[in-house]
Biopython code that builds the backbone (N, CA, C, O; Angstrom):
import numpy as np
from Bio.PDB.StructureBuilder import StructureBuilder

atoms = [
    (1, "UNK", "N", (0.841, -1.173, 0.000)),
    (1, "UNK", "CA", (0.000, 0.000, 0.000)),
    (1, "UNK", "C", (0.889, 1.240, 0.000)),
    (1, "UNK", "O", (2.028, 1.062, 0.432)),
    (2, "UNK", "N", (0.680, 2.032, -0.265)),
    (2, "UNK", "CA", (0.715, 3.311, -0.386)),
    (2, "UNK", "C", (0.546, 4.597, 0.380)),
    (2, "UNK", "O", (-0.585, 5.063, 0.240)),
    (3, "UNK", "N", (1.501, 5.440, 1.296)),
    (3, "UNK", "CA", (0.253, 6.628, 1.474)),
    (3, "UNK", "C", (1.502, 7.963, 1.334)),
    (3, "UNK", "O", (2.703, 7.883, 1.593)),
    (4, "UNK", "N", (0.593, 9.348, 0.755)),
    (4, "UNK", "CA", (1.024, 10.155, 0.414)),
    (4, "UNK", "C", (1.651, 11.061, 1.378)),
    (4, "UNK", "O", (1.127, 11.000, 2.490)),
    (5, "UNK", "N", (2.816, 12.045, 1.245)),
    (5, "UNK", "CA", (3.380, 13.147, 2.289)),
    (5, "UNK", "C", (3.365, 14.055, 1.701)),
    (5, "UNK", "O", (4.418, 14.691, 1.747)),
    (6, "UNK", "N", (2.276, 14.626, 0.868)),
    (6, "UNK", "CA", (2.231, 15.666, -0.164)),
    (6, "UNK", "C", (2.780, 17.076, 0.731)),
    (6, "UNK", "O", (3.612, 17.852, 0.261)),
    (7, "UNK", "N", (2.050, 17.270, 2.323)),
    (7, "UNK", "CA", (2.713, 18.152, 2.858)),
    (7, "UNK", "C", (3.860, 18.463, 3.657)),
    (7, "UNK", "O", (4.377, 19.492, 4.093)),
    (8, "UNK", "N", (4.184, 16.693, 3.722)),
    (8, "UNK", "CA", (5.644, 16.933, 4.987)),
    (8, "UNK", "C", (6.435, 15.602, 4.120)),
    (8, "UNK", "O", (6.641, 14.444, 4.483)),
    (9, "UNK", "N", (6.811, 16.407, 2.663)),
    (9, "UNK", "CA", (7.475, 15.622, 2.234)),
    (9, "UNK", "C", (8.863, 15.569, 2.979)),
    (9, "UNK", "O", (9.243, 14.445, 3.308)),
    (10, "UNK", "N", (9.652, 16.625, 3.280)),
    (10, "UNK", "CA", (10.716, 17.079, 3.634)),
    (10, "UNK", "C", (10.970, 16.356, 5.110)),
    (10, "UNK", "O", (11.857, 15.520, 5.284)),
    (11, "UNK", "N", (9.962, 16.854, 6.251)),
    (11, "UNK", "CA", (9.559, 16.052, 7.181)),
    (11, "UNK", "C", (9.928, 14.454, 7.018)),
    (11, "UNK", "O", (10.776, 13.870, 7.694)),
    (12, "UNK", "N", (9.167, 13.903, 6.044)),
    (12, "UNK", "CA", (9.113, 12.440, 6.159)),
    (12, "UNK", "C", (10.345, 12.247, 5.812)),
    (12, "UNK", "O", (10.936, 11.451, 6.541)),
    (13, "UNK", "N", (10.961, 12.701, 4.937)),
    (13, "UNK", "CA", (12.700, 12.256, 3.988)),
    (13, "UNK", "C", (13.439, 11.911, 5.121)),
    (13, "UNK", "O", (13.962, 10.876, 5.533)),
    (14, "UNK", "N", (13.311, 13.363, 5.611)),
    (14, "UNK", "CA", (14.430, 13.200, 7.587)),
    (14, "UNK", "C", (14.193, 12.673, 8.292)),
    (14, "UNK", "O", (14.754, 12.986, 9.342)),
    (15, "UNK", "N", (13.307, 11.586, 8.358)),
    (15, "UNK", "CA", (12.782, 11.241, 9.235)),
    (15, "UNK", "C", (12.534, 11.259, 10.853)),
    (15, "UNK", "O", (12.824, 10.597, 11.849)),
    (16, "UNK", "N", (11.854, 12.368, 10.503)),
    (16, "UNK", "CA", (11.494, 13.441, 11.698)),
    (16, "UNK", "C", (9.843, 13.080, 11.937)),
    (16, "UNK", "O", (9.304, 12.840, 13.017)),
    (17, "UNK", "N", (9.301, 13.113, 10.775)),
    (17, "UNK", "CA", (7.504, 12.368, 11.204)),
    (17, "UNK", "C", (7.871, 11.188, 11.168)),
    (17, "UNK", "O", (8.833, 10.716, 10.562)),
    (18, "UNK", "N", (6.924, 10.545, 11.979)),
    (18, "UNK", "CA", (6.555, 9.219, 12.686)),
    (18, "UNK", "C", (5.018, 9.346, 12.603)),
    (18, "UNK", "O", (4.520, 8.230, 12.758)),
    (19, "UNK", "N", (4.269, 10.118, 12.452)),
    (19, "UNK", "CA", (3.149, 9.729, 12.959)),
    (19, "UNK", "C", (2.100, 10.442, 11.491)),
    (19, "UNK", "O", (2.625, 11.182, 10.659)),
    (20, "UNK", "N", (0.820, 10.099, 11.431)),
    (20, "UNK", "CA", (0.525, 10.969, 10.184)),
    (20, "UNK", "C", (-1.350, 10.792, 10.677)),
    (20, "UNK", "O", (-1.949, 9.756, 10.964)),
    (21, "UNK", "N", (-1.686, 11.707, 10.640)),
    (21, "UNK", "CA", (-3.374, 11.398, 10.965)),
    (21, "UNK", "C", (-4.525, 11.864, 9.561)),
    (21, "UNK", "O", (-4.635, 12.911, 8.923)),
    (22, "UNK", "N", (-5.047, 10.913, 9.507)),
    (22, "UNK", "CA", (-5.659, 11.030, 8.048)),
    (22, "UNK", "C", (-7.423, 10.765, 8.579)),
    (22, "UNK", "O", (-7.771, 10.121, 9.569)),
    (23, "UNK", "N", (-8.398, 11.528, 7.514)),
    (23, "UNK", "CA", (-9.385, 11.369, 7.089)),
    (23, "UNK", "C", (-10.259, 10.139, 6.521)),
    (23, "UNK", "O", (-11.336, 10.145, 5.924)),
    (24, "UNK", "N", (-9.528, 9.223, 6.865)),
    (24, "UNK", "CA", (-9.664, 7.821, 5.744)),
    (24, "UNK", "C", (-11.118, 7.255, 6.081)),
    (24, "UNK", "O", (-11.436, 7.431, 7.257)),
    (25, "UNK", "N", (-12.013, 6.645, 5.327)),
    (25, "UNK", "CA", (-13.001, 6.008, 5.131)),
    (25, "UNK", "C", (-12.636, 4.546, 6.073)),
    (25, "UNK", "O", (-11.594, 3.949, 6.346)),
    (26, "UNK", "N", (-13.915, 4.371, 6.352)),
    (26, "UNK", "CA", (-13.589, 3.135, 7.624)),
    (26, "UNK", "C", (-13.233, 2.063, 7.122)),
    (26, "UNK", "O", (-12.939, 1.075, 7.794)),
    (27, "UNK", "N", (-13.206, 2.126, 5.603)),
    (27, "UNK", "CA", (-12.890, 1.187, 4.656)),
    (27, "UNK", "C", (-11.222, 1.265, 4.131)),
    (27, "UNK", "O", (-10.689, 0.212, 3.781)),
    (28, "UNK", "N", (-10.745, 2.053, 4.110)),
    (28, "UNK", "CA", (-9.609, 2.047, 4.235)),
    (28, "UNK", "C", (-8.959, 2.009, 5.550)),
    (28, "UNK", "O", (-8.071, 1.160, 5.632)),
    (29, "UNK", "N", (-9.155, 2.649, 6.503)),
    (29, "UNK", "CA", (-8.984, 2.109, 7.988)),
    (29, "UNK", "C", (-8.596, 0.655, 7.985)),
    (29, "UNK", "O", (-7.580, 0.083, 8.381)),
    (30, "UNK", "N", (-9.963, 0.125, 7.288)),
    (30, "UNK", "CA", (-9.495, -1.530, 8.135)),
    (30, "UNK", "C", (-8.424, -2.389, 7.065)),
    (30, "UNK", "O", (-7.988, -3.524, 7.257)),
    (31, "UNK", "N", (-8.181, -1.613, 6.048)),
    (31, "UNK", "CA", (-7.373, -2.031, 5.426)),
    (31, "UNK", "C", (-6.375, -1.868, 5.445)),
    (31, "UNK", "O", (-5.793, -2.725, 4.779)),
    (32, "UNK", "N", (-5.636, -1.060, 5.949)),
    (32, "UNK", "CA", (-4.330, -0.512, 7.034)),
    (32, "UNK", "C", (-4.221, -1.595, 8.284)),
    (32, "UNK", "O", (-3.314, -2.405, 8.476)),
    (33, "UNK", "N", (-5.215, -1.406, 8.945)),
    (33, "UNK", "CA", (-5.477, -2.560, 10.176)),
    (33, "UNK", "C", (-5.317, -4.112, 9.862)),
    (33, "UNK", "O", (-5.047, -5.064, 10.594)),
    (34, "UNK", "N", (-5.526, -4.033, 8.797)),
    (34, "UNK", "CA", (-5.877, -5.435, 8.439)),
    (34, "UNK", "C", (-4.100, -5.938, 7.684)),
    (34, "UNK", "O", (-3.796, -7.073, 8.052)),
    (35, "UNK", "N", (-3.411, -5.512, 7.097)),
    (35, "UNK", "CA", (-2.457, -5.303, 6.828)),
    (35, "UNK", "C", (-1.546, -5.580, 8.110)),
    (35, "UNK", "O", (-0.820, -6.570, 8.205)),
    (36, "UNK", "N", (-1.698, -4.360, 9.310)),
    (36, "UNK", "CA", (-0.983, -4.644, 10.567)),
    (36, "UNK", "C", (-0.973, -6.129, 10.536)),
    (36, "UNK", "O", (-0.032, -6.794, 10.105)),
    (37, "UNK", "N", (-2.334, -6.718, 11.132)),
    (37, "UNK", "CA", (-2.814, -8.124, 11.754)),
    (37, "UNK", "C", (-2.268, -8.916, 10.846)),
    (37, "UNK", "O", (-1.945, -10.022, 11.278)),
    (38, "UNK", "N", (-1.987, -8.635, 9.333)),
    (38, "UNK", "CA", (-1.102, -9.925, 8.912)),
    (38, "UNK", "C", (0.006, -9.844, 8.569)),
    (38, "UNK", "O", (0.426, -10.451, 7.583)),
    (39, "UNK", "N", (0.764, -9.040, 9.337)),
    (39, "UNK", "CA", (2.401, -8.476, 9.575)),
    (39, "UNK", "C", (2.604, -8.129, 7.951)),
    (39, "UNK", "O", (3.554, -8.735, 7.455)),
    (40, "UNK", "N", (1.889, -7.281, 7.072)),
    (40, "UNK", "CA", (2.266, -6.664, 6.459)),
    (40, "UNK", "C", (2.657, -5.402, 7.077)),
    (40, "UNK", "O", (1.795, -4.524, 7.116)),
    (41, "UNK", "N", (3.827, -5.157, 7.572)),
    (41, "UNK", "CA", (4.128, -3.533, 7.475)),
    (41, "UNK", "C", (4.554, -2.959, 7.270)),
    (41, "UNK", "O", (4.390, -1.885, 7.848)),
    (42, "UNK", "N", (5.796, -3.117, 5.966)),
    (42, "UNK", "CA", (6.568, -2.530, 5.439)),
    (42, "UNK", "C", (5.514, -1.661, 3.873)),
    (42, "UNK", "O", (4.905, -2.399, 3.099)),
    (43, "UNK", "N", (5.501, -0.554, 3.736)),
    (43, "UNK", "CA", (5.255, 0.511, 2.897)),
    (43, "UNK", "C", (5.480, 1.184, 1.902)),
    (43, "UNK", "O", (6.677, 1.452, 2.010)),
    (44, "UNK", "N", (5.121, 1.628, 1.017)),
    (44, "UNK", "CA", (5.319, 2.833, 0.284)),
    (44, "UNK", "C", (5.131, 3.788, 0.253)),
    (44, "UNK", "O", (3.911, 3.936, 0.182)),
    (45, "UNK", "N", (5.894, 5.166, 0.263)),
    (45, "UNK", "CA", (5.584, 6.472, 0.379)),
    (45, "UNK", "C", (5.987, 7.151, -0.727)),
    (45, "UNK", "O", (6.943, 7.005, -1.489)),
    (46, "UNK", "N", (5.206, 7.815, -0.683)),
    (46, "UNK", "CA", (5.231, 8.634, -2.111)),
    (46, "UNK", "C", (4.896, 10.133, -1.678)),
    (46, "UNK", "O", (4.145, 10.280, -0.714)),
    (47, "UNK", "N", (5.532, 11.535, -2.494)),
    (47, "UNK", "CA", (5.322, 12.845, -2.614)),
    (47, "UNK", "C", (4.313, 13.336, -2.477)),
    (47, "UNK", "O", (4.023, 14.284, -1.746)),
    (48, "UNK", "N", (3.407, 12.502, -3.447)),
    (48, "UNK", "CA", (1.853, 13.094, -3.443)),
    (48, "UNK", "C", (1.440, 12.004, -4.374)),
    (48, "UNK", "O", (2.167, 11.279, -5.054)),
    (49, "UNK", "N", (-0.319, 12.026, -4.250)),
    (49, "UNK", "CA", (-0.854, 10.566, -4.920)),
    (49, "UNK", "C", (-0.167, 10.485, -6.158)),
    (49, "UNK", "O", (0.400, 11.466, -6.640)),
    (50, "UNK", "N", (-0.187, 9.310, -6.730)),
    (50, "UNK", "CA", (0.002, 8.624, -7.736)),
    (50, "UNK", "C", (-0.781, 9.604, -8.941)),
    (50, "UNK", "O", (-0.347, 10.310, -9.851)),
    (51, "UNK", "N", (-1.796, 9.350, -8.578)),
    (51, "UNK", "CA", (-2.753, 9.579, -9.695)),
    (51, "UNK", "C", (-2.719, 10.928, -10.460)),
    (51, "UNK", "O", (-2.979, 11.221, -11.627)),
    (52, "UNK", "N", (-2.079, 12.038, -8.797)),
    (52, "UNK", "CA", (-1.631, 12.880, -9.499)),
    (52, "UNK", "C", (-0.219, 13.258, -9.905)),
    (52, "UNK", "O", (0.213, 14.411, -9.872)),
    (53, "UNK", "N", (0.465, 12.181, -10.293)),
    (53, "UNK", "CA", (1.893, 12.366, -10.415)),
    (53, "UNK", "C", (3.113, 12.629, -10.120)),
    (53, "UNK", "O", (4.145, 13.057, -10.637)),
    (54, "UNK", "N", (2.562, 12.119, -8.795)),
    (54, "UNK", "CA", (3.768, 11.544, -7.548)),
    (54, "UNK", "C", (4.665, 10.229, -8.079)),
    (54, "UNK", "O", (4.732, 9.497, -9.066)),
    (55, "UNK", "N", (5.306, 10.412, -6.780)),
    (55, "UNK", "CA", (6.552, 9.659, -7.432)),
    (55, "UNK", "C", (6.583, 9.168, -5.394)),
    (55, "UNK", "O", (6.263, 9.644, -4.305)),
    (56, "UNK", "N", (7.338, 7.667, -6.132)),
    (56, "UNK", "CA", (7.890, 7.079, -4.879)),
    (56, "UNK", "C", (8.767, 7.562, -4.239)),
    (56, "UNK", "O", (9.881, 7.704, -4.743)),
    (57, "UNK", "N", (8.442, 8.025, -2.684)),
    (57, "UNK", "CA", (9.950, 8.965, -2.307)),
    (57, "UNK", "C", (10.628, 7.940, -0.842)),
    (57, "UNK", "O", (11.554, 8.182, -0.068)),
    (58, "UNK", "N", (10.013, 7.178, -0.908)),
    (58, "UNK", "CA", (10.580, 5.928, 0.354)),
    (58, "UNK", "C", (10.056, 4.915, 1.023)),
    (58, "UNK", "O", (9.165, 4.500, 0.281)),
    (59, "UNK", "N", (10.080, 4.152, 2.155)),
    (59, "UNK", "CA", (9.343, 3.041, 2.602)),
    (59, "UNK", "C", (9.248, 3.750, 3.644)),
    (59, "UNK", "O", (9.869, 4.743, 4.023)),
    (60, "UNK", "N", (7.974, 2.842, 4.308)),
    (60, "UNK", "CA", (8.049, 3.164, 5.995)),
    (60, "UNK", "C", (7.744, 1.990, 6.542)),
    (60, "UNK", "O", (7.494, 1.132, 5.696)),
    (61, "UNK", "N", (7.644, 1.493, 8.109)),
    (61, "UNK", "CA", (7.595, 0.198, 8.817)),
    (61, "UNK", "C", (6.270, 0.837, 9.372)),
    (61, "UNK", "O", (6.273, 2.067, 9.404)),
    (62, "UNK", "N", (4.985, 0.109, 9.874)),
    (62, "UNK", "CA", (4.036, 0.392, 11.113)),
    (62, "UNK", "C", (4.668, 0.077, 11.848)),
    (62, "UNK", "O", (5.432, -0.876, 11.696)),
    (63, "UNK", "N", (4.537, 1.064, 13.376)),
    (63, "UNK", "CA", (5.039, 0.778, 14.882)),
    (63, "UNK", "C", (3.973, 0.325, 15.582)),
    (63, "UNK", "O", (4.080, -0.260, 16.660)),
    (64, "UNK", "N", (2.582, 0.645, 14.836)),
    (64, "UNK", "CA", (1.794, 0.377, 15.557)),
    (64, "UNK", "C", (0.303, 0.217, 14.765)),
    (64, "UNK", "O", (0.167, 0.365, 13.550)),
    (65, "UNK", "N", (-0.840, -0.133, 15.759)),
    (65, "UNK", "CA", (-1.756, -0.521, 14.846)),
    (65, "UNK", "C", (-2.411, 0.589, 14.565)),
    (65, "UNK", "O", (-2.541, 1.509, 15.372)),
    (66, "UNK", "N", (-3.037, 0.585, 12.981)),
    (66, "UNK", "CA", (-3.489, 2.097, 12.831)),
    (66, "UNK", "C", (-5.009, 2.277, 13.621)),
    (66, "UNK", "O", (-5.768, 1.330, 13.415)),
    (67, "UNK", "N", (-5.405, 3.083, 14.266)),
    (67, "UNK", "CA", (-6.523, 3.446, 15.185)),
    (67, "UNK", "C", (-6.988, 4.616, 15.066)),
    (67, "UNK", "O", (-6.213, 5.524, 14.768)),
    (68, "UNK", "N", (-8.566, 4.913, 15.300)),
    (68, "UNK", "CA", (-9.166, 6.229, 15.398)),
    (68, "UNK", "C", (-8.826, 7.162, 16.437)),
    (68, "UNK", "O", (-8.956, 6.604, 17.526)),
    (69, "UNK", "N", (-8.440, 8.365, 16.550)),
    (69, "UNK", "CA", (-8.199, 8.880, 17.787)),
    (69, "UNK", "C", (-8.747, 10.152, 17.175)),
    (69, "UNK", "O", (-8.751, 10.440, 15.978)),
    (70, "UNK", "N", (-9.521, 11.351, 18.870)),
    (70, "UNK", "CA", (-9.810, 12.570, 18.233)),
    (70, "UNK", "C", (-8.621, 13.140, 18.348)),
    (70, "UNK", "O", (-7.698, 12.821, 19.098)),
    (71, "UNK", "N", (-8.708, 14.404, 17.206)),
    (71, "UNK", "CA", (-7.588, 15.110, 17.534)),
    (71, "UNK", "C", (-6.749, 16.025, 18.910)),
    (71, "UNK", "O", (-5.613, 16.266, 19.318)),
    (72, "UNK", "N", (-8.399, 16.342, 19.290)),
    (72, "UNK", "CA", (-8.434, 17.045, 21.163)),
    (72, "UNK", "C", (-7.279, 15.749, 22.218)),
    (72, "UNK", "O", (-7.172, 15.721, 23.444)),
    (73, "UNK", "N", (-6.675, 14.953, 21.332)),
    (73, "UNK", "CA", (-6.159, 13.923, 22.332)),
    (73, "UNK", "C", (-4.416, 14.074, 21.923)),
    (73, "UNK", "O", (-3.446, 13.334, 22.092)),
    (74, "UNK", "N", (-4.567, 15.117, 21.451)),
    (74, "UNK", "CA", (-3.113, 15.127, 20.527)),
    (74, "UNK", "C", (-1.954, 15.137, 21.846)),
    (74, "UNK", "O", (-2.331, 15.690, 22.879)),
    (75, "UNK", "N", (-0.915, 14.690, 21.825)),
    (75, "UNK", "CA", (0.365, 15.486, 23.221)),
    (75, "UNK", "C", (1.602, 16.115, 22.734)),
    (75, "UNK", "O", (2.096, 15.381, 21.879)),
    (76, "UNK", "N", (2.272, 17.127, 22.921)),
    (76, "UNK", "CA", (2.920, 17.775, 22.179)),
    (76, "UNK", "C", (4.199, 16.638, 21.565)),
    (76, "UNK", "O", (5.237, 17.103, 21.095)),
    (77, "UNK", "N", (3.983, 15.261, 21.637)),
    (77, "UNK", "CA", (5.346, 14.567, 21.580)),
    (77, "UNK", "C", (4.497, 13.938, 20.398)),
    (77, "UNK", "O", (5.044, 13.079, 19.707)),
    (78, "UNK", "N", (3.182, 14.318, 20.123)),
    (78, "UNK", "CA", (2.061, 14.051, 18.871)),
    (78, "UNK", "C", (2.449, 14.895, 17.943)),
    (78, "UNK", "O", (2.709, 14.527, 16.797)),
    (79, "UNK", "N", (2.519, 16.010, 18.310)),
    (79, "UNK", "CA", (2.604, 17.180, 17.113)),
    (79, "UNK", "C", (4.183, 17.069, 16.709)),
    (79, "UNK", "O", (4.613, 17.612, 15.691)),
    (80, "UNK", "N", (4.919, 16.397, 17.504)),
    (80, "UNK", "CA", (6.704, 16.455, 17.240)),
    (80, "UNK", "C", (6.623, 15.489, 15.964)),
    (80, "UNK", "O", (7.150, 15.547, 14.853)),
    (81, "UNK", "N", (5.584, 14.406, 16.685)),
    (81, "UNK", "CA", (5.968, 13.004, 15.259)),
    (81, "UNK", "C", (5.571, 13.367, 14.171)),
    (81, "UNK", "O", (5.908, 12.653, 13.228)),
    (82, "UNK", "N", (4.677, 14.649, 13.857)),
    (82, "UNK", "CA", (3.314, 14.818, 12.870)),
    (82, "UNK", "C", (4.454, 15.453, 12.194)),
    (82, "UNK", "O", (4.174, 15.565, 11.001)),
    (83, "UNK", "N", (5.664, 15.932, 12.471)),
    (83, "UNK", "CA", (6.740, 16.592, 11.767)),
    (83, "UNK", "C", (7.140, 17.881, 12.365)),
    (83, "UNK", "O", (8.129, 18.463, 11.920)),
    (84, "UNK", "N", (6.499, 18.338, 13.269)),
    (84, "UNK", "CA", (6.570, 19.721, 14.233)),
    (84, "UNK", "C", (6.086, 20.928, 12.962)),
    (84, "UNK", "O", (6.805, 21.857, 12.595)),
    (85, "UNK", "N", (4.899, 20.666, 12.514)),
    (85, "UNK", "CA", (4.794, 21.861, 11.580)),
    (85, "UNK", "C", (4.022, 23.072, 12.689)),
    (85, "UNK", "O", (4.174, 24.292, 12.622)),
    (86, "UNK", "N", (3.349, 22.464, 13.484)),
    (86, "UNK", "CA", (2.018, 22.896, 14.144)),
    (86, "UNK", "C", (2.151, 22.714, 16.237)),
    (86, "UNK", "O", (1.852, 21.679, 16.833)),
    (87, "UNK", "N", (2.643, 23.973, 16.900)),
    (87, "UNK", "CA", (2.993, 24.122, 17.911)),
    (87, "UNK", "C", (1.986, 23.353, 19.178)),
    (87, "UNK", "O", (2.284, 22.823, 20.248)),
    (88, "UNK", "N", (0.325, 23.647, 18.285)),
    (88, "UNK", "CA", (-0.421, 23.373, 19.558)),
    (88, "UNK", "C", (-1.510, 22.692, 18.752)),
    (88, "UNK", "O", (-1.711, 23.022, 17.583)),
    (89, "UNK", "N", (-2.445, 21.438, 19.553)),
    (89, "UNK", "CA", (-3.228, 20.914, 18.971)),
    (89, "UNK", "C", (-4.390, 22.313, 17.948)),
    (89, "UNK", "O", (-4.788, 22.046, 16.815)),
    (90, "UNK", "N", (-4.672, 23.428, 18.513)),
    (90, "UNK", "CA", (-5.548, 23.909, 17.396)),
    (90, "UNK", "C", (-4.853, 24.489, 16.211)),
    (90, "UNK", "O", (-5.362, 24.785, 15.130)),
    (91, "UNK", "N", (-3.829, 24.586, 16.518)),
    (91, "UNK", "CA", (-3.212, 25.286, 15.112)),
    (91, "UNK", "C", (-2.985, 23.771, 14.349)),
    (91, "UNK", "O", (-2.847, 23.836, 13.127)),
    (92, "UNK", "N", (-2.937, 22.408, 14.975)),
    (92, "UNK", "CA", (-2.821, 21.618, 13.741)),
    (92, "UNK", "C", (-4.167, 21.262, 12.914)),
    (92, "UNK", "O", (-4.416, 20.847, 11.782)),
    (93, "UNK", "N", (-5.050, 21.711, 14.281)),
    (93, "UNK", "CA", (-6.847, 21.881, 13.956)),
    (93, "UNK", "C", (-6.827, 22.051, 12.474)),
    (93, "UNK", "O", (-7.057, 21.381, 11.467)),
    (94, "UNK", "N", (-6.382, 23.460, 12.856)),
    (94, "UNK", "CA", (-6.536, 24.353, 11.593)),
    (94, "UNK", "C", (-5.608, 23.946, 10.172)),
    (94, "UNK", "O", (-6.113, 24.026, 9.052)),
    (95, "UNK", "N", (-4.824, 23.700, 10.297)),
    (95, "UNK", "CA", (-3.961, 22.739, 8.919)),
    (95, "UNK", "C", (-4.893, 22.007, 8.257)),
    (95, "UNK", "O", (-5.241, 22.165, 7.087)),
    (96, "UNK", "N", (-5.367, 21.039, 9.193)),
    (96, "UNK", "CA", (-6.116, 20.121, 9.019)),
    (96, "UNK", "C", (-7.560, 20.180, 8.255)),
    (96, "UNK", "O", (-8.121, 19.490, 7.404)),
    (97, "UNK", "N", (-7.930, 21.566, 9.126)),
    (97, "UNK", "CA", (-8.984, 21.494, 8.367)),
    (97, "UNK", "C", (-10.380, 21.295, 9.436)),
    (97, "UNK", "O", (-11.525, 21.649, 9.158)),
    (98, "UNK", "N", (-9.856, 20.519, 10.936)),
    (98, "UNK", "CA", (-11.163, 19.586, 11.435)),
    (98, "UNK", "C", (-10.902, 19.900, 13.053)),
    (98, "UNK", "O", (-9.952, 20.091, 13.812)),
    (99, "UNK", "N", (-12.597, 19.816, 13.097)),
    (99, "UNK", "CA", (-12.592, 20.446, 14.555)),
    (99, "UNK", "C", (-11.622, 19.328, 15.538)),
    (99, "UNK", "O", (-11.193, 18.235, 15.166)),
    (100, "UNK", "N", (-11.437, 19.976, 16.882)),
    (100, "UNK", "CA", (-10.540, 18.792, 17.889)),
    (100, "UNK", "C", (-11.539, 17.553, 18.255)),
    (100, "UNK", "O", (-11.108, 16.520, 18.769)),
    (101, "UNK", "N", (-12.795, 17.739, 17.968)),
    (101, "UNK", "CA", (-13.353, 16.479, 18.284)),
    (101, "UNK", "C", (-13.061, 15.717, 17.229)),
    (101, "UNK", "O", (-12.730, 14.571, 17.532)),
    (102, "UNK", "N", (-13.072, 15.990, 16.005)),
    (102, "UNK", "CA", (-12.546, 15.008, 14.682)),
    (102, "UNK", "C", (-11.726, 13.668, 15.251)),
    (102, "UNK", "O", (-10.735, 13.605, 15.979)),
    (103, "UNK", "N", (-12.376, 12.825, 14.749)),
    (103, "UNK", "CA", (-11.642, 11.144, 15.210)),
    (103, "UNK", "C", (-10.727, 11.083, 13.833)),
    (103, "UNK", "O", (-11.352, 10.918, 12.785)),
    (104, "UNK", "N", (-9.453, 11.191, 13.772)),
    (104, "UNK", "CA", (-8.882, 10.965, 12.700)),
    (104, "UNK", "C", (-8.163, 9.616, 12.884)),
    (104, "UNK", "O", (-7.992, 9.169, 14.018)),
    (105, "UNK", "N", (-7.784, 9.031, 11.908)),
    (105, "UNK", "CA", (-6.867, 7.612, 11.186)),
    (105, "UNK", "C", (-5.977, 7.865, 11.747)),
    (105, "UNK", "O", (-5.797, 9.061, 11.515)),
    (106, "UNK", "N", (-4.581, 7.225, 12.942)),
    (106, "UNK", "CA", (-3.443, 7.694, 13.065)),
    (106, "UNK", "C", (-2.148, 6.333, 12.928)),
    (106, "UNK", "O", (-1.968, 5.328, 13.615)),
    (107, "UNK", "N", (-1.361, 6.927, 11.618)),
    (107, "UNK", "CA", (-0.423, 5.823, 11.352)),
    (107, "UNK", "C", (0.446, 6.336, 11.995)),
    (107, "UNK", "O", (0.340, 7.550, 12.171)),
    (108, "UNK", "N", (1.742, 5.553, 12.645)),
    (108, "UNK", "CA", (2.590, 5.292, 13.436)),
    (108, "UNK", "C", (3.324, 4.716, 12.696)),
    (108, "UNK", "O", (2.791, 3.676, 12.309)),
    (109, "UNK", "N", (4.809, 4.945, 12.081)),
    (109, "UNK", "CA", (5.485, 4.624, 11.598)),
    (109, "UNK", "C", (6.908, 4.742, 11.827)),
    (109, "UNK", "O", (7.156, 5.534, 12.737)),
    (110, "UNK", "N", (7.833, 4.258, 11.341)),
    (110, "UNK", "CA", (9.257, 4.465, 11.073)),
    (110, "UNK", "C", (9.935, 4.378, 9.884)),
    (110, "UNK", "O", (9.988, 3.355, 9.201)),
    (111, "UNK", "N", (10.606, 5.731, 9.542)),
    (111, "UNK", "CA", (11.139, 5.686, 7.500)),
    (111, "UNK", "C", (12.192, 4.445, 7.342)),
    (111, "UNK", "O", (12.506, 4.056, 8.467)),
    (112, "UNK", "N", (12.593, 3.981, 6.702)),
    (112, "UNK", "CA", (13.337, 2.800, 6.388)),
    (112, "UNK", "C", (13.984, 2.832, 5.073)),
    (112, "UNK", "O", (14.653, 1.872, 4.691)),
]
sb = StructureBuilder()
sb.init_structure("model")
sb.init_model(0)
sb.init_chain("A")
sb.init_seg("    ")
for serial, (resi, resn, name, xyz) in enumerate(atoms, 1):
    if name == "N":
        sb.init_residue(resn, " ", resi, " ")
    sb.init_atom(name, np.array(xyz, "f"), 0.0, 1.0, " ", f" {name:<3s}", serial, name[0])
structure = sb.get_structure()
């Protein structure tokens, strides 16, 4: 599988993010999850989607299983893994796009 760092490409290269919280359909959720559970966890990362003409920019490992969490649950050692773009959970609010109650997708990773 695949997932994009269209905004912390730079971030992800250095591997400085670890962590990435996404919007994903519960259908892709369990397909991340489901992946974990059968020790698939080695990755592909790419610039930005495929589709729009991204390019493969590295692998990553899961550290952990991917899970819903709201964002109001963020800890500043959250916002360090997310790449440190965003000082305090509402300013990553606002990146984001989604209120702090928002339950977002959160992958846990390591670049490789």
């Amino acid at each position: 599988m695949i997932i994009s760092f269209a905004l912390t490409t730079e971030e992800f290269l250095a591997g400085i993010k670890t962590e990435t919280r996404r919007n994903w359909t519960a259908r892709t959720l369990r397909a991340w999850q489901n992946a974990w559970d059968q020790g698939r966890l080695e990755h592909l990362a790419a610039d930005k989607g495929l589709y729009c003409g991204g390019k493969i920019i590295g692998r990553l490992r899961l550290t952990a299983r991917p899970t819903l969490e709201p964002l109001s649950t963020m800890t500043a050692a959250s916002l360090a893994a997310e790449g440190g773009m965003c000082a305090t959970v509402p300013d990553f609010c606002r990146l984001v796009g989604q209120p702090a109650s928002k339950e977002m997708a959160v992958v846990r990773f390591l670049k490789i």
